[in-house]
N, C-alpha and C positions, 0 to 999 in steps of 0.2 A: 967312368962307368963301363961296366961289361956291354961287350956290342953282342948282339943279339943271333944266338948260334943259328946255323943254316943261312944265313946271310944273303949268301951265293945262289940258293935258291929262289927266297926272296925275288932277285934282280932276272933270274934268269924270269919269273912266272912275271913280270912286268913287261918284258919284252917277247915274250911271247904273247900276251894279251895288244900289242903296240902292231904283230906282224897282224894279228888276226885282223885289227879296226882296219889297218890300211887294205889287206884283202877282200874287205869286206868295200870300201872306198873303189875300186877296182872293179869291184861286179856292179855295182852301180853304175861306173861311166861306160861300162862295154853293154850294159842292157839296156832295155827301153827306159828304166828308170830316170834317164837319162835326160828324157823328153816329159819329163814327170806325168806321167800313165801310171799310176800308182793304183792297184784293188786295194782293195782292205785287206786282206793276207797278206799279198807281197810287204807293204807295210808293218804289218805285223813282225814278218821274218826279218825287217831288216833293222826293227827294232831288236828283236833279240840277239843276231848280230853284231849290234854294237853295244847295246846295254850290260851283257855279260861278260865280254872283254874290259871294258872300262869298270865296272867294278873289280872283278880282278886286281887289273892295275892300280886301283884306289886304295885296296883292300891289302895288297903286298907290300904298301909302302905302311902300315898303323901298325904292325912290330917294331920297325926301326925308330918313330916315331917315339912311340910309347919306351922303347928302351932308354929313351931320355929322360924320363920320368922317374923308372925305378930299374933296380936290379933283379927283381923277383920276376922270374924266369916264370912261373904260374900265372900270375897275373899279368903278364906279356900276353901271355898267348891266349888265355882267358875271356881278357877286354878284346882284343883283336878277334876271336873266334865272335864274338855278343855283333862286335862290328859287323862281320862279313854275314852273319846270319840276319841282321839286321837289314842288311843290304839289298841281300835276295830277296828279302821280304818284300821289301821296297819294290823293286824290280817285276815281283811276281805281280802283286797289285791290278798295275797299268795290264800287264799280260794277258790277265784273267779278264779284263774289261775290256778288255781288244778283242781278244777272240773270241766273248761270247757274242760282242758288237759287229765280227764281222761274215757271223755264220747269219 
């Protein structure tokens, strides 16, 4: 089977979403979060934080995936775009019920 062009980038947009969670990991132990003092906002933020890097990273690995499937370059990316759009959908949801819940 054809392995799936752009590849490279792919891996690089996984590990970059892998530096963001840990950084994200990181402001947590150095802030009061720490001591779980958590508002509604702060909460909020640190969900987005981590939600949107880990989609990312979910999201960059469903090309390579799907390249196993078929060879049509269209419908790689197609299914994979339905995915990641699918994703943030997901992701937006809980957002939008946060932040109306914590104003």
């Amino acid at each position: 089977m054809d392995p799936v062009s752009n590849l490279d980038t792919l891996h690089t947009l996984a590990q970059v979403a892998i530096a963001i969670i840990g950084f994200s990991g990181i402001v947590v132990v150095f802030g009061r979060r720490a001591d779980a003092q958590w508002t509604a906002e702060e909460s909020l933020r640190f969900y987005v934080l981590i939600a949107c890097p880990l989609t990312a990273l979910a999201c960059s690995f469903v090309p390579i995936l799907l390249s196993q499937l078929t060879n049509d370059h269209d419908i790689i990316w197609r299914a994979s775009n339905a995915v990641l759009g699918a994703a943030h959908l997901a992701n937006l949801v809980p957002f939008l019920l946060n932040s109306f819940g914590a104003r």
